[in-house]
N, C-alpha and C positions, 0 to 999 in steps of 0.2 A: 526463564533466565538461564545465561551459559553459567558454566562453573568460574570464570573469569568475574561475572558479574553476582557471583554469590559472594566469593570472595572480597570483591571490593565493598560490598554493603556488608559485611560482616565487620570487615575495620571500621567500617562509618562507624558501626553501634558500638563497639570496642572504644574508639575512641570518643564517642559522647559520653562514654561510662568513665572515663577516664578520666575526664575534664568534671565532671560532680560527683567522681570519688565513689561508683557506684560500682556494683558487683556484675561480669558480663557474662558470668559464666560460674553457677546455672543464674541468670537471672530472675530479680522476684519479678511478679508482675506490674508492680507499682513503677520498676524503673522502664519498661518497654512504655508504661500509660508518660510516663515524664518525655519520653522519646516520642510520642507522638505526637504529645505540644511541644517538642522541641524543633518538630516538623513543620508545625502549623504555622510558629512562629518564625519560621524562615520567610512565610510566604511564598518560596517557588516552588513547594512542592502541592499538587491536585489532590483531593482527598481520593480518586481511583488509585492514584499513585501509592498511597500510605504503605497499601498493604502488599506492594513492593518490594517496600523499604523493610518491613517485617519479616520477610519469606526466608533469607540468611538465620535470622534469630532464630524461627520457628526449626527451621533447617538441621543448625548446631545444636540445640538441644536434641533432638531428636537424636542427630548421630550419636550426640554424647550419654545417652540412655537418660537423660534427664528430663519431665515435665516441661509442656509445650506452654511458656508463658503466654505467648499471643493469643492463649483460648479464653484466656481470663477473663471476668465481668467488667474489673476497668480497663482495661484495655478497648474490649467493644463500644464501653461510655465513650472512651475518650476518641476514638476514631468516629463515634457519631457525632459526637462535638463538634470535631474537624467536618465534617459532613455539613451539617447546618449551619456553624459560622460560615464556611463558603457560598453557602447560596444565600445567606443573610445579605454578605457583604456585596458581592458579586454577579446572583444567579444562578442559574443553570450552563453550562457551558454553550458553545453554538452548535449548533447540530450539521453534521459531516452529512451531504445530500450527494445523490451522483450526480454529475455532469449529463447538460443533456444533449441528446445526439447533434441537435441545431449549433448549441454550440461549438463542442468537438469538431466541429467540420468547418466553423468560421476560423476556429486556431489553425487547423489545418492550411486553410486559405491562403490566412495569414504567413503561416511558415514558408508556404511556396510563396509568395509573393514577397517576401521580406530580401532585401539586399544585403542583411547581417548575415554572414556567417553563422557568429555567434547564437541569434535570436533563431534563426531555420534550423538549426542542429537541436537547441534546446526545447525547441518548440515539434520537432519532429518525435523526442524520447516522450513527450507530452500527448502526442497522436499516440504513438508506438503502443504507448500503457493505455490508455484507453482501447484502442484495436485488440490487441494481443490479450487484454485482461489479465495479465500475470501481475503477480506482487512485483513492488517498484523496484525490489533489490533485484529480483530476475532481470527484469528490463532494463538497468543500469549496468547488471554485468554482463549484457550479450555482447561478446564480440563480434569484429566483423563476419569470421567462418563461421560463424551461428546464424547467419542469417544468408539463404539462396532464394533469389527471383528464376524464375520459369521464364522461360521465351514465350509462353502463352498469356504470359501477366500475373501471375500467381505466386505467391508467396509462402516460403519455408521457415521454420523457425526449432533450435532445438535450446533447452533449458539444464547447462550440464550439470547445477547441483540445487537440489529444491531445500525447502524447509525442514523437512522432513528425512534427509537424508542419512542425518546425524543419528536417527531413529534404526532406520535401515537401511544401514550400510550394504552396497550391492548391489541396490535398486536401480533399473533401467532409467536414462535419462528420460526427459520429456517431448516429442519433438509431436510442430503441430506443424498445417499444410493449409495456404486458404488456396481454393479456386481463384480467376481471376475473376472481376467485377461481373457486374451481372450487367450493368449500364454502360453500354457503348458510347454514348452521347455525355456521360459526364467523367469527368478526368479522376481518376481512380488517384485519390489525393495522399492516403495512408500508404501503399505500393510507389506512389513514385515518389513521397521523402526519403522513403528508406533509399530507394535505388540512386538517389542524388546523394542523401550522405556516406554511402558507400562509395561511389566514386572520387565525392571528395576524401575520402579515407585512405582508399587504396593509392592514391596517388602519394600521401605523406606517411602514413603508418605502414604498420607489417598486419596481415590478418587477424593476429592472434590479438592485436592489442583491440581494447573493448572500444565500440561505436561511438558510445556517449559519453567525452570526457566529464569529470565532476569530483569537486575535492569536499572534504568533511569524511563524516561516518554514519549519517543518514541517510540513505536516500529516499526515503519519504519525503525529508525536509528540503532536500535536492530540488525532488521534481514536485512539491507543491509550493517551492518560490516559482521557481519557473512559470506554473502554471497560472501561479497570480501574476505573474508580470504577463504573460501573456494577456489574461483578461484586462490586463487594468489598462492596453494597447485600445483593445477593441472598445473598453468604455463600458465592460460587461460586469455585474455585480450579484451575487447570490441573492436567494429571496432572504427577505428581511428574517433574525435570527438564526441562520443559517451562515455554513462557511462552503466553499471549494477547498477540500484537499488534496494528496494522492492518491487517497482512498478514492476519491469522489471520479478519478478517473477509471480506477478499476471497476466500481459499483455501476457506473454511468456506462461503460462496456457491455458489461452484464445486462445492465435493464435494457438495452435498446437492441440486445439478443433476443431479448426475451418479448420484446415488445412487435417484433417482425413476426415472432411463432418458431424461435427456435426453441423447442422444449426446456424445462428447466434441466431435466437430467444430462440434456447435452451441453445446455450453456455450464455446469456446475463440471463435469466431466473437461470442459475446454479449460475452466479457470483455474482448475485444481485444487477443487473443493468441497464441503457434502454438501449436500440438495437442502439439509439444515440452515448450514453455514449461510449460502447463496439468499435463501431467503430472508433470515433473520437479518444478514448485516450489509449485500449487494444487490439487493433488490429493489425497486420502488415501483409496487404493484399497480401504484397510480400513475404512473408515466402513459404519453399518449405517445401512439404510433409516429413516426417520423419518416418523409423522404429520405433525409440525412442516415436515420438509423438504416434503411435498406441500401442508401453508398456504402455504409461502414459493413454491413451483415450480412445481406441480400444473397449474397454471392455464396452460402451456407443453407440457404435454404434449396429444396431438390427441385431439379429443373426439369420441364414436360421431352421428352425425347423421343423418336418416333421409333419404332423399332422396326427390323426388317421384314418383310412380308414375307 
């Protein structure tokens, strides 16, 4: 969480304590366990979320040298509460799957084939994040000068401020480089969205303004509307309990790297992230090989060359 967002859930809890005349500061344990079904009881908040909502409380006592209420026996009761009435009521949540490379490449289709402006630009950021594998906030804020095509076909990309940055300030940007296609005979579909909405860009924008227009403060939620409207075009729907998000576009990037035999450490190294990370949460070790996965990757793996005699 930012320090913005510590701040805002710290008046959350101030102000429920306020409204039942309760003490915020140090609080006892019994009023954080009341904030938890006060949580419940809204209904929008997820029980992963709770302890969220917690992390300000736990936070301010600590600065303020006081006992960390949210360690407390009822507290854990009461958030396990919250735990079991939600799958009581509701279930398990749907589970976030990657995209698979057949698909990815039918949106792609779609976006060059699409006479919408609107629907090939948004449907291009949707290829983009899939190809590129970056988190969605990377791929929303690339500007146009963040992105150069090669006269050979190949494509450039640089990432001017990562997650991580805020950590260690100083750190070199990220910039990556694909070869061009490996397939002569099929239209290199990810390289020439970009190269078409760049031209329409440059013709009305200035460089520096970002490629993918998009308003809110999400871009997860950005690019996995989009994504669903894309699928819901083609008539395409996740396996039963399951969802497509924009997770599923980055994950789906990943597996169908990894599915061609581009090593983990390299696909994990590309996406900007641990070999831990890539497996545990972008990976789906069951994925089967793909045509489509070598249009989108192919071009990554090393090429037979003859050397000179």
């Amino acid at each position: 969480m930012t320090a913005a967002s510590y701040g805002a859930g710290w008046l959350r809890f101030c102000a429920f304590c306020a409204e039942g005349s309760y003490r915020a500061l140090p609080a006892a344990p019994s009023t954080v366990g009341r904030f938890v079904a006060f949580l419940w009881l809204k209904g929008t908040v997820q029980p992963t979320s709770a302890r969220t909502y917690l992390a300000p409380v736990r936070k301010r006592h600590i600065a303020a040298g006081y006992a960390e209420p949210c360690a407390a026996d009822v507290v854990s009761e009461a958030l396990a509460g919250f735990s079991n009435d939600w799958l009581r009521t509701r279930g398990a949540k749907l589970k976030r799957v990657a995209l698979p490379a057949p698909l990815a490449w039918k949106l792609a289709q779609l976006a060059y084939a699409s006479p919408s402006a609107t629907v090939c630009l948004r449907l291009t950021a949707v290829v983009s994040h899939f190809f590129m594998c970056r988190r969605a906030k990377d791929v929303l804020a690339l500007a146009a000068a963040d992105i150069a095509l090669t006269p050979a076909g190949g494509l450039s990309f640089q990432i001017l401020r990562t997650k991580t940055d805020a950590k260690r300030p100083g750190g070199e940007r990220l910039a990556h480089s694909y070869p061009p296609s490996s397939f002569t005979s099929v239209p290199d579909l990810p390289v020439l969205l970009l190269r078409r909405a760049l031209a329409v860009h440059h013709r009305h924008l200035r460089p520096s303004d970002r490629l993918f227009r998009w308003t809110g403060s999400d871009p997860g939620s950005a690019l996995s509307a989009w994504l669903r409207a894309g699928l819901l075009l083609l008539g395409a729907s996740p396996p039963v309990g399951c969802v497509y998000a924009s997770h599923s576009c980055r994950s789906g990037g990943c597996t169908a790297m990894r599915t061609i035999g581009v090593g983990l450490d390299a696909v994990a190294q590309w996406a900007g992230m641990s070999v831990e990370t890539l497996t545990k949460s972008y990976n789906d070790a069951l994925a089967p090989v793909t045509p489509e996965a070598h249009f989108f990757f192919g071009r990554l793996l090393p090429r037979v060359f003859a050397l000179p005699a």
